[in-house]
C-alpha positions in Angstrom: 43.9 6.8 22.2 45.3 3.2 22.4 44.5 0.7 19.8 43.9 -2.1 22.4 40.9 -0.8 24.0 39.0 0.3 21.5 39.4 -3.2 20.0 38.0 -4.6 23.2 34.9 -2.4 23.1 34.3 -3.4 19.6 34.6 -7.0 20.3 32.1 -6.7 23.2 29.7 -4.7 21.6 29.9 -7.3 18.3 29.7 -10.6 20.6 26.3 -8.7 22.0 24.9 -8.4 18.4 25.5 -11.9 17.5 23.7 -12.8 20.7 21.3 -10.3 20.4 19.0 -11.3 17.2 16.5 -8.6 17.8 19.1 -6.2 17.1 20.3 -7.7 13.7 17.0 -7.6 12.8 16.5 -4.1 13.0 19.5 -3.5 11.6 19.3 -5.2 8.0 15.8 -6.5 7.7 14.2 -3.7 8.7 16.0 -1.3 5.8 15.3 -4.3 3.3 11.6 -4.0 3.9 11.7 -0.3 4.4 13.2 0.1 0.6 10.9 -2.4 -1.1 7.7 -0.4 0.6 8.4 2.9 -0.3 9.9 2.3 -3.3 6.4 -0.2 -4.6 3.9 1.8 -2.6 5.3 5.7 -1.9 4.2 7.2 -5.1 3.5 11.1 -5.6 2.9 10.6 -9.3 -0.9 10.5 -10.4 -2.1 8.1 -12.8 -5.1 6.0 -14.1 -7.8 8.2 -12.2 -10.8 6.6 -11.1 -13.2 7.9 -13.7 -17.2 7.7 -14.6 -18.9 9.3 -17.0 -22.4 10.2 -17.7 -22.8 10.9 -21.7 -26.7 12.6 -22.0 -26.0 13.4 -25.6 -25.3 9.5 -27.0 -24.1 11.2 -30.0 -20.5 10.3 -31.9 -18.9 13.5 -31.1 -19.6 12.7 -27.6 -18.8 9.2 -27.8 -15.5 10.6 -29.0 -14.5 12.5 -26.3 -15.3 9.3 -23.9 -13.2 7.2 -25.9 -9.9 10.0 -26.1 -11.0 10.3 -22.0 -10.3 7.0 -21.6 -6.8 6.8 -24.1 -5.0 9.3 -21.7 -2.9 7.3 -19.5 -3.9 10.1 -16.9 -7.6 8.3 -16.6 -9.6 5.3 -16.4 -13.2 4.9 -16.7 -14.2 2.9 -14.6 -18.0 3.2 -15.5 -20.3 4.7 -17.4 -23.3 5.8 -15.6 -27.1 6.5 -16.8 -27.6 9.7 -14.9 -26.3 12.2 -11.7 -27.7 10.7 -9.2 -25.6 7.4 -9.5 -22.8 10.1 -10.2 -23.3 11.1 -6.3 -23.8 7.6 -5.0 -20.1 6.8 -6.6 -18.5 10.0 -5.1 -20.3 9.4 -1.3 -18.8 5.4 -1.4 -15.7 6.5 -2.9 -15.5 4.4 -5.9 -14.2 7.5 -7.5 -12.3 10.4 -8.0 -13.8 12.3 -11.0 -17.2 13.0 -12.9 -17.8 13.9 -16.3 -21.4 14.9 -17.5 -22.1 15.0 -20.7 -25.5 17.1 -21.0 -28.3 17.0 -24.0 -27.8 18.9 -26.7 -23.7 19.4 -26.5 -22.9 18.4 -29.8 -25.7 20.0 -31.2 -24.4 23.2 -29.5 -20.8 22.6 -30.8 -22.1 21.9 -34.9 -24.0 25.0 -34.6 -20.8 26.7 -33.1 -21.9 28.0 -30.0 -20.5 27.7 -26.4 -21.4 25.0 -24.2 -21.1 23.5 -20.9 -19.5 20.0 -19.6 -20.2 19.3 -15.7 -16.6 17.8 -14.4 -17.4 16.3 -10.5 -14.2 15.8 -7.9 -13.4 14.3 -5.0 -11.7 16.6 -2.9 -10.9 14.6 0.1 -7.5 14.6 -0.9 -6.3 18.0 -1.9 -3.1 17.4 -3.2 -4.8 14.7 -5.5 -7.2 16.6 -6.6 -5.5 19.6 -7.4 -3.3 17.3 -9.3 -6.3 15.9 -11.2 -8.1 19.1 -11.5 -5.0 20.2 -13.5 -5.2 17.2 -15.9 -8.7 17.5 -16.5 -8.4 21.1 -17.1 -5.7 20.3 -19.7 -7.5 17.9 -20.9 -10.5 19.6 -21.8 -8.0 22.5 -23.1 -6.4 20.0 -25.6 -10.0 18.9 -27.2 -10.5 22.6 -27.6 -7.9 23.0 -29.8 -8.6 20.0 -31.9 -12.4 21.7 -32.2 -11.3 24.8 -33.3 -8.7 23.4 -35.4 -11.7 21.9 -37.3 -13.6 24.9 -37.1 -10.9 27.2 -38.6 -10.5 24.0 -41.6 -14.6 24.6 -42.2 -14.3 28.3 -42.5 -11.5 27.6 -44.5 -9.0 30.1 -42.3 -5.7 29.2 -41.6 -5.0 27.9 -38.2 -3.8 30.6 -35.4 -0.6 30.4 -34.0 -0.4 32.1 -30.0 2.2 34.6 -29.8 3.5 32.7 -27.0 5.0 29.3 -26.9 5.8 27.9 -23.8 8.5 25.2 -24.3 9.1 23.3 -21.4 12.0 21.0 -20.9 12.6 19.0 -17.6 15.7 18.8 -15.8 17.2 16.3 -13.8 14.3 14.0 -13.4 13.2 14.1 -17.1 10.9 11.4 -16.5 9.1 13.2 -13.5 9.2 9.6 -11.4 8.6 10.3 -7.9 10.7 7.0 -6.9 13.9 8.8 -8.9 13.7 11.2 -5.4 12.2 8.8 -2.9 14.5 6.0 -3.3 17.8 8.2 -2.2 15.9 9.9 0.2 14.4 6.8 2.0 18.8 5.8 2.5 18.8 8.4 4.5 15.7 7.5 6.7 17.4 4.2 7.1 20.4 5.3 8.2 18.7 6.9 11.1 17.1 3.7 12.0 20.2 1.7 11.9 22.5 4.9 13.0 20.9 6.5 16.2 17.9 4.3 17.2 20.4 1.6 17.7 22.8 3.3 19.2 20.6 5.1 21.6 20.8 1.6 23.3 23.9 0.9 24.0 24.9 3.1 26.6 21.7 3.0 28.4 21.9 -0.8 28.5 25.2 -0.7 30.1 23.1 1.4 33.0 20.3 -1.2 33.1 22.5 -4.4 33.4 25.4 -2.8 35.3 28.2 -3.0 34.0 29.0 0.9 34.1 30.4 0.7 37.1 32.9 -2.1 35.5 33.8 0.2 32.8 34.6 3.3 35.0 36.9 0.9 36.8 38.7 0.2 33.6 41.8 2.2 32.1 39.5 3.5 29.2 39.0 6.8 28.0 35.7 8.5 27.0 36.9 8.9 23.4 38.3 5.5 23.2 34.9 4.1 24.7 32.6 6.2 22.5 35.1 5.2 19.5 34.2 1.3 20.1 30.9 1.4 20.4 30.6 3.0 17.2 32.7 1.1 14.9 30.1 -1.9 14.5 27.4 0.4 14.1 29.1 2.2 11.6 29.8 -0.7 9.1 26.4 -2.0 10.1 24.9 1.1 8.6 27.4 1.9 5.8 26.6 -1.8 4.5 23.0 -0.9 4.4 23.7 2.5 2.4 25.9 0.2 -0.3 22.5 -3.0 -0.1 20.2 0.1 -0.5 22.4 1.7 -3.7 22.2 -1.6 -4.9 18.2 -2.6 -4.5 17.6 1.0 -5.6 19.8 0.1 -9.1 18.4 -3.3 -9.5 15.0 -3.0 -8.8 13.9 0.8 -9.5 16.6 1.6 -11.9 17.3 4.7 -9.8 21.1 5.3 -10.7 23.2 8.1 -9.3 24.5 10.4 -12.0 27.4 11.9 -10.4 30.6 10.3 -8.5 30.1 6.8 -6.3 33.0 7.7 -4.2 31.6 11.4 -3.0 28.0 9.7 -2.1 30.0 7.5 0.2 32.0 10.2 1.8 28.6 11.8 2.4 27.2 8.7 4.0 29.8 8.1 6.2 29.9 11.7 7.3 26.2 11.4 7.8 26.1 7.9 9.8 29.1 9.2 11.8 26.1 12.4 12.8 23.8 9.7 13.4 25.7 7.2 15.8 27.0 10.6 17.7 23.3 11.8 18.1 22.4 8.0 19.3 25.1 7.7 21.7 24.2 11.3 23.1 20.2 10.0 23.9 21.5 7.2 25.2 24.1 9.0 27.7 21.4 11.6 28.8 18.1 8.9 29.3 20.0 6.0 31.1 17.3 3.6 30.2 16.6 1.6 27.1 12.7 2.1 26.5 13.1 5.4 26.9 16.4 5.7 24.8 14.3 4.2 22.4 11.0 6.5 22.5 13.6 9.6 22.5 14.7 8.2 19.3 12.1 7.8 17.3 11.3 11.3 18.4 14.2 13.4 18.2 16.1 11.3 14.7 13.4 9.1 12.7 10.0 11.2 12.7 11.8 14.7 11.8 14.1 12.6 9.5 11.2 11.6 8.0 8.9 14.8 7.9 10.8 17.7 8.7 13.7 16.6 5.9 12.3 18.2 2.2 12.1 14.3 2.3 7.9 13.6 1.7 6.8 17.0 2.8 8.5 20.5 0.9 9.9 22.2 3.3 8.8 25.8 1.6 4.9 24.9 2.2 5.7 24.1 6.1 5.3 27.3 8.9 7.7 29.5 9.6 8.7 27.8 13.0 9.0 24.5 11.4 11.0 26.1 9.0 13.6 26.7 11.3 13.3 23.7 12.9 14.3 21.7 9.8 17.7 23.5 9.8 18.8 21.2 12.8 17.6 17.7 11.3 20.6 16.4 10.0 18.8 14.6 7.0 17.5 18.2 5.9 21.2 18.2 4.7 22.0 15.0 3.5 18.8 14.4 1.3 20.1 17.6 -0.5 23.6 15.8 -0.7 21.7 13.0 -2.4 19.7 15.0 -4.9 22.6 16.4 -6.1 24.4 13.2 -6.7 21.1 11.4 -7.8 19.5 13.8 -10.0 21.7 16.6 -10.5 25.5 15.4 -11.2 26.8 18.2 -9.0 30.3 17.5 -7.2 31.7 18.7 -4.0 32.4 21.9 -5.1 28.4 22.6 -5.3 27.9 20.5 -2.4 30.4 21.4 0.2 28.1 23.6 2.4 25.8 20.5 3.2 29.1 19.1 4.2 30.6 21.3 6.4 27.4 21.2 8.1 27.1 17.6 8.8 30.4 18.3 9.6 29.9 20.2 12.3 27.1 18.8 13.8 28.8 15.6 14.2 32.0 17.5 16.2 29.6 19.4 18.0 27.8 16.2 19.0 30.8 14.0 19.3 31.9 16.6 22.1 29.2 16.4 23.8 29.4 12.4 23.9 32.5 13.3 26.0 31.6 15.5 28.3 28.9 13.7 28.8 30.9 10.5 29.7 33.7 12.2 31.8 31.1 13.6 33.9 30.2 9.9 34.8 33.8 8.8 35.2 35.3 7.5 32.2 
């Protein structure tokens, strides 16, 4: 491989950048906006849900249970209505998530000792939000009864009863349980796809469209040599939007990674070098920009983004898509990140993610060639 032409590629394909503004767009603005949107607006954690109430009773006990409702950070009342029927009218607009009835005669029922009912209405247009919300009502509720018959036992003058099982939980890794702790890293690697193969899935294809292939086959240039300069720019491009995103993610999120800088950037670079090889490839097979650039988004960012352990667990998906995940690169690299991020584990935990992205990017580096020696270079 000689020095000399590979220097020449890269200086073409950086003097088209700088003339091309679209492209320098995509490649750090795009990430920029792409960090400050999921990291503000993704959230899987559930807080301050929409709450009315309906209290029948107008007693203090009941009162009392509103006003510890509305305490838990899980909740916010939002209104409290006269009767059911404006319960329904909230629910059918969507002004909120969850009901609470209070009926007639509860604390009446609860002095005298005897079971009785609370009506608990929820919006289950979003299941994964209301299962969510189901659970904190449900412990909730759970909580209050144990402060009643805390007070009951006190009144009967019996000590109070211990379970004989005590669940202690303690969290790991993400002690905090913040959703943005996982979604920051992962989002890097949704970016690098962006930067990585959707703008590389161009190049090629525009040397077809204006041309100038013919030139190139005509010059003393090797496929390797070729595919070598037209990745170099790329690759910086992309591993200076891994160190910007580190950095937002640090500044603005306080997401910081617990175990070595140094590994997450050999992971990264092993990673972009997957997705600039998979970009190339498209753009060798399709010949054409627009459709270089619709096989992008389909074959590197929509998996990257859904079929990753990314947004969506990859242990609820099908069978089929099961297996399909094991050929997204990011599959691999999110878990890279997680272990980094969250975990602290080194390479010695991590190397199998490694040798994969390893792999793919020598499997799809050979391709690249063969590709390009079967048009000449």
């Amino acid at each position: 491989m000689k020095i000399r032409n590979v220097r020449a590629i890269i200086q073409k394909e950086i003097y088209h950048l700088l003339r091309d503004f679209r492209s320098l767009y995509l490649a750090f603005a795009l990430p920029l906006l792409l960090i400050l949107l999921f990291g503000y607006a993704l959230s899987l954690d559930v807080e301050h849900i929409e709450t009315v109430v309906v209290d029948q009773d107008r007693t203090d006990m009941s009162r009392d249970f509103i006003r510890r409702l509305g305490a838990s950070p899980y909740f916010r009342i939002t209104a409290q209505l006269p009767d059911a029927r404006a319960v329904t009218k909230e629910l059918d607009h969507g002004r909120t998530t969850l009901a609470v009835i209070i009926p007639p005669g509860w604390t009446a029922d609860l002095r005298s000792d005897r079971e009785t009912a609370l009506q608990i209405l929820l919006d289950g247009s979003d299941p994964n939000f209301a299962g969510i919300s189901s659970a904190y009502i449900s412990g909730f509720v759970e909580g209050y009864n144990r402060k009643l018959l805390v007070d009951f036992l006190d009144r009967q003058g019996m000590e109070k009863i211990r379970p004989p099982v005590e669940g202690r939980v303690r969290v790991w890794f993400n002690e905090d349980l913040e959703s943005r702790n996982f979604i920051i890293p992962g989002i890097i690697a949704i970016i690098i796809m962006i930067v990585g193969a959707m703008l590389t899935s161009l190049v090629i294809a525009r040397e077809y469209e204006n041309g100038t292939m013919e030139t190139i086959r005509s010059l003393p240039i090797r496929a390797g040599e070729f595919l070598v300069g037209k990745a170099i720019p790329y690759f910086m491009i992309a591993l200076i939007d891994v160190l910007i995103s580190v950095l937002m993610g640090q500044v603005l999120f306080g997401v910081v990674m617990k175990a070595s800088f140094y590994l997450m950037i050999l992971a990264s670079s092993l990673y972009i070098l997957v997705a600039l090889t998979l970009g190339l490839l498209i753009s060798s097979v399709t010949k054409s920009q627009m459709v270089a650039n619709q096989a992008a988004v389909l074959i590197t960012y929509l998996p990257s983004l859904l079929l990753s352990n990314f947004v969506f667990p990859i242990i609820n998906m099908p069978k089929v898509l099961q297996i399909v995940t094991w050929f997204v690169p990011a599959t691999y690299y999110i878990d890279i990140l997680a272990g980094i991020y969250l975990r602290d584990l080194g390479i010695a935990h991590l190397w199998p993610d490694l040798l994969i992205l390893t792999g793919m990017f020598a499997l799809l580096a050979t391709l690249n060639i063969i590709m390009l020696k079967r048009e000449g270079l």
